[in-house]
TORPA-4810 file (N, C-alpha, C, O; in nm, 3 decimals):
<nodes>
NODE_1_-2.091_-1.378_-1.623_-2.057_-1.241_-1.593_-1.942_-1.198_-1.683_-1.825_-1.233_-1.666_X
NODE_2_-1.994_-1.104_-1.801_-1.834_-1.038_-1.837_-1.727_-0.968_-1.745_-1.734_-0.908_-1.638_X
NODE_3_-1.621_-1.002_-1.836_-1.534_-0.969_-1.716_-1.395_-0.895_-1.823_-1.357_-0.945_-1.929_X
NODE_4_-1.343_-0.779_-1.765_-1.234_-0.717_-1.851_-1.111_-0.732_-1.738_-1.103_-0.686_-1.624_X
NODE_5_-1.013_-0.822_-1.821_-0.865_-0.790_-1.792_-0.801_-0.705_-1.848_-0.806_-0.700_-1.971_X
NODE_6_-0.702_-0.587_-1.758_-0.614_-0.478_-1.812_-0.534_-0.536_-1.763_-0.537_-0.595_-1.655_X
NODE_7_-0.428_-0.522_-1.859_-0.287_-0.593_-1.822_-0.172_-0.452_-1.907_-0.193_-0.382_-2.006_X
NODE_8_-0.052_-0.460_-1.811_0.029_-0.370_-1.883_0.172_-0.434_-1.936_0.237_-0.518_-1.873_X
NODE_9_0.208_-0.378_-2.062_0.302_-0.478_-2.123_0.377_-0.468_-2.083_0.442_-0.573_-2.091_X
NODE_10_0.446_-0.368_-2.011_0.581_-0.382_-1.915_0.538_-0.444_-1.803_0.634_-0.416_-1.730_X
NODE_11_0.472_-0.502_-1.741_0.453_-0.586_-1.597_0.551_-0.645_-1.610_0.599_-0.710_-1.703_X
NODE_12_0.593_-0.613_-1.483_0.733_-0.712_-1.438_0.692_-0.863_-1.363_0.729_-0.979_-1.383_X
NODE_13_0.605_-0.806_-1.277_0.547_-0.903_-1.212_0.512_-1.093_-1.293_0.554_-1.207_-1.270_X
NODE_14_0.414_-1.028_-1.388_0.350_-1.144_-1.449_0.354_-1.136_-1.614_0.383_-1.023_-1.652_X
NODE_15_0.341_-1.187_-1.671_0.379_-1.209_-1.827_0.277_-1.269_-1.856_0.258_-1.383_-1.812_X
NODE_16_0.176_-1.201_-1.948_0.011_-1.227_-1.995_0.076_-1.364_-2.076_0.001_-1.457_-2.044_X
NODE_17_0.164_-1.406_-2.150_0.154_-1.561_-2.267_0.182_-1.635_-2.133_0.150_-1.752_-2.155_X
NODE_18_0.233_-1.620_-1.985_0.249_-1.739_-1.955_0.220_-1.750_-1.819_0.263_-1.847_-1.756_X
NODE_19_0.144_-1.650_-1.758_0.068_-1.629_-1.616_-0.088_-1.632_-1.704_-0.171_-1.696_-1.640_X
NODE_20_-0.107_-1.612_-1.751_-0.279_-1.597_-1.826_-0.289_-1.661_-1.906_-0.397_-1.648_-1.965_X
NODE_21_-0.172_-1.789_-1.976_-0.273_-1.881_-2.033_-0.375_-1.961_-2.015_-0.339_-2.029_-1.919_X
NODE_22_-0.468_-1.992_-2.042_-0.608_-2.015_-2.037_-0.669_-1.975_-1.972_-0.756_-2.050_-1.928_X
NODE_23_-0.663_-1.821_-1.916_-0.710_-1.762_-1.821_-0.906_-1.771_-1.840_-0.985_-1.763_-1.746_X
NODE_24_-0.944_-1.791_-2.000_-1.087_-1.761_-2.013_-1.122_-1.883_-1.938_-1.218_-1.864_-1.864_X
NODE_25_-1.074_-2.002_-1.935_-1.138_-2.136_-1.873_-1.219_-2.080_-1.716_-1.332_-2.109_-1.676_X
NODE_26_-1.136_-2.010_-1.664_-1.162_-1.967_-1.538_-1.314_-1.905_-1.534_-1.400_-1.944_-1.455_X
NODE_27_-1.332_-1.809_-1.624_-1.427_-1.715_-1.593_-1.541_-1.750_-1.679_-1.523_-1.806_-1.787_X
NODE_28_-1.682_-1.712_-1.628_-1.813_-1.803_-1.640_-1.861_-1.713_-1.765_-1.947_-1.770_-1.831_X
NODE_29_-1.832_-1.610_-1.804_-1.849_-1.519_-1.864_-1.757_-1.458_-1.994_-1.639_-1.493_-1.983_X
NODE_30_-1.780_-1.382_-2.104_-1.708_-1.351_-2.170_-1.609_-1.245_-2.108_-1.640_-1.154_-2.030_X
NODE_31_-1.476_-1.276_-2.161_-1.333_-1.218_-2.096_-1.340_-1.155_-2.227_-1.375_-1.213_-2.330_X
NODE_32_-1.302_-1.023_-2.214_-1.175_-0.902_-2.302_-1.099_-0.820_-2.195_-1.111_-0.744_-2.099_X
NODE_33_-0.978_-0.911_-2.307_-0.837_-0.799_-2.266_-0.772_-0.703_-2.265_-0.667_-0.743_-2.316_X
NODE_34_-0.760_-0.603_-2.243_-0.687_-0.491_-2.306_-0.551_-0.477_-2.277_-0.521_-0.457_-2.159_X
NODE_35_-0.459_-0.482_-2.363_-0.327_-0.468_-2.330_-0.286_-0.327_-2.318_-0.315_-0.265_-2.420_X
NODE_36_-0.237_-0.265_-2.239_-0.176_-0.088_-2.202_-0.035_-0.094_-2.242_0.047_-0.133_-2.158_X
NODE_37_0.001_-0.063_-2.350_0.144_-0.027_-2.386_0.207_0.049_-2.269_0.127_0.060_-2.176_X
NODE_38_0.337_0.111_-2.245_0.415_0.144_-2.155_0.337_0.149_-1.983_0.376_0.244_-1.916_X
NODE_39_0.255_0.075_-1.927_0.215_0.021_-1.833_0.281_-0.073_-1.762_0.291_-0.174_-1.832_X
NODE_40_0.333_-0.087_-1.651_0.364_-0.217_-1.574_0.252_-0.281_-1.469_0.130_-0.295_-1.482_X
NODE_41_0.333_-0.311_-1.371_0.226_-0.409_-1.323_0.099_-0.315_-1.211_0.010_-0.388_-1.167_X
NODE_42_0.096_-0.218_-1.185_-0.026_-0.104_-1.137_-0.047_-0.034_-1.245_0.017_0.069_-1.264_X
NODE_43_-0.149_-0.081_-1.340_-0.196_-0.014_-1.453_-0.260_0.101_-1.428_-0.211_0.207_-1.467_X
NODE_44_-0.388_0.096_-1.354_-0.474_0.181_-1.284_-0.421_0.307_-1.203_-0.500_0.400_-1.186_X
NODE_45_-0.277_0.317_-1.145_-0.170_0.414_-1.108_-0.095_0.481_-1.235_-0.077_0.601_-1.253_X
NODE_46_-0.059_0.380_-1.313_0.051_0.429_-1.376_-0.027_0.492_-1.529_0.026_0.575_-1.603_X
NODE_47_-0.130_0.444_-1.547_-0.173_0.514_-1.694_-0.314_0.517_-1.676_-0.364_0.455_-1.770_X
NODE_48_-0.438_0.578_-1.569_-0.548_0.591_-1.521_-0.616_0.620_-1.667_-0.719_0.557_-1.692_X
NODE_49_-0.562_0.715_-1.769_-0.664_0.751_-1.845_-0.653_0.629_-1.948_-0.752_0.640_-2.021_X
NODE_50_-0.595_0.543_-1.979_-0.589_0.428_-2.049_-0.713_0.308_-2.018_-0.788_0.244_-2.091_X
NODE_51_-0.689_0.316_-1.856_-0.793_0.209_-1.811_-0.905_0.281_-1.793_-0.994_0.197_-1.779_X
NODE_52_-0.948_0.382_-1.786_-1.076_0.451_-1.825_-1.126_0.446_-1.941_-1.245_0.423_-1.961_X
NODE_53_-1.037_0.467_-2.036_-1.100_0.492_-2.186_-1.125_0.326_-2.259_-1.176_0.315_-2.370_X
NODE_54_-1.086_0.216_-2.185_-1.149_0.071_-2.201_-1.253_0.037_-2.098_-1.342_-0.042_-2.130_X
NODE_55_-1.251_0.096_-1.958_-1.317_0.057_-1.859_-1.496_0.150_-1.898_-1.614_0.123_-1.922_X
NODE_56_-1.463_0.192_-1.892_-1.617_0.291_-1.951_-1.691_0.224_-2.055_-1.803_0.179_-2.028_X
NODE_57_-1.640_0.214_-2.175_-1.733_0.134_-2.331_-1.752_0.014_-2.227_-1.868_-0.011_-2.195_X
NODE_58_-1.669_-0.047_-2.184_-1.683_-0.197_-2.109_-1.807_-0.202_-2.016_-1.875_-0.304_-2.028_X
NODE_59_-1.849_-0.111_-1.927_-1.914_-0.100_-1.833_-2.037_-0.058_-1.863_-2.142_-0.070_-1.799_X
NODE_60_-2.009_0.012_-2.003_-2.139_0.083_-2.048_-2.192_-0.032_-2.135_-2.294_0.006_-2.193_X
NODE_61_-2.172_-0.113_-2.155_-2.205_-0.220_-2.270_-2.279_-0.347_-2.216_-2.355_-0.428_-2.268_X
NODE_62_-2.223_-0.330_-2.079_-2.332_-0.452_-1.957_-2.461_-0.447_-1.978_-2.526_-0.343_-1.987_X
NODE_63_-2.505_-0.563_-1.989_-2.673_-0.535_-1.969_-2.720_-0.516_-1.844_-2.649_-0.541_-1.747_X
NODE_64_-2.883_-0.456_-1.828_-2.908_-0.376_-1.715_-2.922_-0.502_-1.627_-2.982_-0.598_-1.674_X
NODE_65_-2.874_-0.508_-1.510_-2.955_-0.558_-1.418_-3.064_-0.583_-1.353_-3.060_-0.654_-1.252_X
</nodes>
């Protein structure tokens, strides 16, 4: 299953080099990341049209079920 991580570079919370290293091991499927410049850790709140404009090509690119 592909799978997209949005991560925002201001997250306070978690730090993508060292909460998400080897994060692809995890997932059964191809992982892409998108990093959101001035984003913290509620990406989807804090910059909606960012994670739309990766979440859409992403979703649209699935094969059909």
């Amino acid at each position: 299953m592909p799978s997209l991580v949005i991560v925002g570079d201001d997250d306070g919370a978690l730090r993508f080099d060292v909460d998400f290293a080897g994060m692809e091991r995890a997932y059964a499927g191809p992982v892409q990341t998108v990093h959101v410049p001035g984003a913290g850790h509620f990406v989807p709140a804090e910059k909606p049209e960012a994670v739309l404009a990766c979440l859409i090509p992403f979703l649209r690119g699935l094969p059909d079920w």
